[in-house]
Wavefront OBJ file of the C-alpha trace (Angstrom):
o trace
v -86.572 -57.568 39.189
v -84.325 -60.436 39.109
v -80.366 -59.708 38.097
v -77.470 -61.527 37.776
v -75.028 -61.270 40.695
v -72.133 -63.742 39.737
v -69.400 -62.141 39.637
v -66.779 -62.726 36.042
v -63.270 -64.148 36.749
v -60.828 -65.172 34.375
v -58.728 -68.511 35.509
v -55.469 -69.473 34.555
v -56.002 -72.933 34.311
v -52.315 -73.839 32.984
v -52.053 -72.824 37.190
v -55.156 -75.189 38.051
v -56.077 -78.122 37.830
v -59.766 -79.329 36.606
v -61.313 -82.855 36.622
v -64.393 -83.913 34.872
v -66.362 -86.565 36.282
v -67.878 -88.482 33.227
v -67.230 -89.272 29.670
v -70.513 -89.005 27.523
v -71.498 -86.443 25.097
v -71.871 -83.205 27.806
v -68.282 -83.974 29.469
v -66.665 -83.792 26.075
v -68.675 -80.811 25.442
v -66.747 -79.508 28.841
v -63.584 -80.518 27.527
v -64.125 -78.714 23.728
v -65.416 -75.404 26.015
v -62.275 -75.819 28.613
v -59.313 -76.555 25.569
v -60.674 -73.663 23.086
v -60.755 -71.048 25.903
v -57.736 -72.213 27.780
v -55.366 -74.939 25.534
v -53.131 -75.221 28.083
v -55.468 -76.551 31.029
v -54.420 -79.355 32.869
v -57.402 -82.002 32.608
v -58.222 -84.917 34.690
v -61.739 -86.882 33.410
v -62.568 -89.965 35.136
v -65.369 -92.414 33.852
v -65.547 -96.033 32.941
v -65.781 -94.978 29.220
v -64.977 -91.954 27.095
v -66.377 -91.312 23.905
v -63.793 -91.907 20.488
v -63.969 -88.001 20.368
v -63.139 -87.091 23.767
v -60.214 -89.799 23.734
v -59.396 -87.872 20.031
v -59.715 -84.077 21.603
v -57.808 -85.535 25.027
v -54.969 -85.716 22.868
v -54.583 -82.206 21.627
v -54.042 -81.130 24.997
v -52.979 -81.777 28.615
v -55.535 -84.036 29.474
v -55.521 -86.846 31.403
v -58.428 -90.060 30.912
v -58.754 -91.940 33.658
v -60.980 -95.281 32.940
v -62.671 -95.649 36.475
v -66.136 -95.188 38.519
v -65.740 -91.898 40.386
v -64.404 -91.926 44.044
v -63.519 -89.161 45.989
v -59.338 -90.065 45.824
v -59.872 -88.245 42.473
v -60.804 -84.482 43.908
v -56.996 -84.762 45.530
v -55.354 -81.933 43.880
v -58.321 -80.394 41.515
v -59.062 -77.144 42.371
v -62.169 -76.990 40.367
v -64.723 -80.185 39.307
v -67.033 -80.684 36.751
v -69.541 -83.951 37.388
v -71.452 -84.475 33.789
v -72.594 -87.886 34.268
v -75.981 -89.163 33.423
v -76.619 -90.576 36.904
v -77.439 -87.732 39.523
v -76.597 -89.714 42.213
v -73.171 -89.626 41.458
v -73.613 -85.832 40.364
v -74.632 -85.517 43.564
v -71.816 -87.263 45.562
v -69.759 -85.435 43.952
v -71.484 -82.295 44.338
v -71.144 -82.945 48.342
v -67.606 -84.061 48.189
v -66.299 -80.733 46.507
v -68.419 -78.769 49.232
v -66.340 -80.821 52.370
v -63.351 -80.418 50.552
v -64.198 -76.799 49.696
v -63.351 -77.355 45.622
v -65.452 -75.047 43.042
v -67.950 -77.924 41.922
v -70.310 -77.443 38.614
v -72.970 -80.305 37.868
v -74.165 -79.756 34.466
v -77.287 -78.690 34.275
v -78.012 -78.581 37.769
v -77.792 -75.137 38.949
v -78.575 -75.644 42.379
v -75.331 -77.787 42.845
v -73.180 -75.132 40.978
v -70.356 -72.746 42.185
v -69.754 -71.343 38.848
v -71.547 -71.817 35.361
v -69.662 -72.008 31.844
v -70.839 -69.416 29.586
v -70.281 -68.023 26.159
v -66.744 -66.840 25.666
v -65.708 -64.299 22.743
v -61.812 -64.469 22.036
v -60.109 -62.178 19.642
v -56.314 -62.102 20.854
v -56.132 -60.802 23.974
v -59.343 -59.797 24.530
v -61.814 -62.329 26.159
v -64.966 -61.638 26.471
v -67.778 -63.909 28.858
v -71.210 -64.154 28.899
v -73.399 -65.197 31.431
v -77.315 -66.004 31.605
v -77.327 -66.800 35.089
v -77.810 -70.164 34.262
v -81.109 -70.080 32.784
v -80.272 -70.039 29.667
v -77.377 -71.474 27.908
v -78.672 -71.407 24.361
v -78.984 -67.465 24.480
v -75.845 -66.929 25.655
v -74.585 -68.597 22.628
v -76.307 -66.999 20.745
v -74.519 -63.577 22.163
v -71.239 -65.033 21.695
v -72.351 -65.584 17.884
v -73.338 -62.083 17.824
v -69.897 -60.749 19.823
v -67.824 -62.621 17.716
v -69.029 -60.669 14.385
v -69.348 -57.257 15.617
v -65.907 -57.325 17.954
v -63.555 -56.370 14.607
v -60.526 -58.687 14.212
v -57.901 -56.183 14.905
v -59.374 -55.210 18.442
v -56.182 -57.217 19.364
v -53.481 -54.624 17.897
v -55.554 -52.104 19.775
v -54.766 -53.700 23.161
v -51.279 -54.483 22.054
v -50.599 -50.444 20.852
v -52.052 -49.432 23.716
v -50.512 -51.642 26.109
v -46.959 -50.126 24.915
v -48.264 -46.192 24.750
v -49.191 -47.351 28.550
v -45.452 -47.707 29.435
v -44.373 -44.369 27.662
v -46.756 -42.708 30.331
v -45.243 -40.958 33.263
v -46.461 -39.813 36.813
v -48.386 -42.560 39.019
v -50.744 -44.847 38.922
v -53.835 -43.100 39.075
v -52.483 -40.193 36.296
v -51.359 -43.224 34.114
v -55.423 -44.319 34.524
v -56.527 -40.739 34.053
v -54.263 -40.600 31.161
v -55.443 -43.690 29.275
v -58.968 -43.130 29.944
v -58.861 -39.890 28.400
v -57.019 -41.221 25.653
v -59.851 -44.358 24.903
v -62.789 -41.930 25.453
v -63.341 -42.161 21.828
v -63.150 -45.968 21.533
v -66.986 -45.654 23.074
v -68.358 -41.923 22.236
v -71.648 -42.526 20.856
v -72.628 -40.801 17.270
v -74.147 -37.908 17.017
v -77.455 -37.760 14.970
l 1 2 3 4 5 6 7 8 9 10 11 12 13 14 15 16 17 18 19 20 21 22 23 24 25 26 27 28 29 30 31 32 33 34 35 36 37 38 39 40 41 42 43 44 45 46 47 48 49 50 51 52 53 54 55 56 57 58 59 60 61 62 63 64 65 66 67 68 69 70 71 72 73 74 75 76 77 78 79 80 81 82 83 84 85 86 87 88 89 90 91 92 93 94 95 96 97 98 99 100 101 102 103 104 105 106 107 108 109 110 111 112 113 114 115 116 117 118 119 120 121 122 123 124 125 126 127 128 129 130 131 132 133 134 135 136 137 138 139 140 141 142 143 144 145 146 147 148 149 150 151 152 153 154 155 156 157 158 159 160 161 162 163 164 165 166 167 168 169 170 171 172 173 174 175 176 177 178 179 180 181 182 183 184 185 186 187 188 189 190 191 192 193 194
């Protein structure tokens, strides 16, 4: 049976920087995913056009157009690249100029020529939640992030928060603070009894 081994990591990307190669319809799509997860990412996009909504969305963060064909000077300083155009030999250059310079590279809709996919993200507050469909399917795990953003209640965010502050009152070390708290959450997932 076939499983999923990627493994979940949540970036700072006010601490990275990420450039898009492209400016059509999928690399603003990038750009909407990138800003509502993270609205402080610093954004580089390079293509000879951008659409009136990217330029439009480009302003409501820290994001950068460049109006120019892709060439490798533009990796200098990303730490992770997204190529989106509509011609895959460029996808492709790019592709094998992130894996010389060792840079986390994601073609769209290309897996073969991806580090990392971009999948369905759930935010309520502090807690983020990610979904991933290995990608083979993008449109389900939308779907799931429909579904996870109704049934995760609103105030999941004041739970964090309360118990992020009955986490400092705790005394003894680390692993009786951890015994502690999940003692103390057991009930957050106890199932019902018939």
């Amino acid at each position: 049976m076939e499983r999923n081994n990627l493994y979940p990591v949540f970036l700072k990307l006010n601490k990275l920087n990420v450039l898009i190669v492209g400016g059509g319809f999928v690399a603003e799509e990038k750009l909407k995913f990138l800003l509502k997860s993270s609205p402080d990412a610093h954004v580089i996009m390079v293509s000879p056009m951008f659409r009136e909504g990217t330029k439009e969305l480009a302003k409501t963060g820290n994001v950068t157009l460049i109006e120019d064909r892709y060439h490798k000077r533009y990796l200098k300083g990303s730490q992770i690249v997204i190529a989106t155009t509509d011609i895959p030999e460029v996808n492709f250059k790019v592709y094998k100029h992130c894996r010389k310079k060792r840079k986390l590279v994601n073609v769209a809709d290309n897996p073969p020529y991806c580090d990392f996919y971009m999948g369905g993200i759930v935010t309520k507050g502090n807690v983020k939640v990610a979904i991933s469909t290995n990608g083979k399917s993008p449109t389900t795990a939308k779907r799931l992030r429909q579904f996870f953003e109704d049934v995760i209640p609103e105030n999941v965010d004041d739970l964090v928060k309360n118990l992020n502050e009955y986490r400092k009152t705790i005394q003894g070390d680390f692993e009786q603070k951890v015994e502690t708290l999940n003692e103390f959450t057991k009930g957050l997932i106890a199932k019902k009894e018939d």
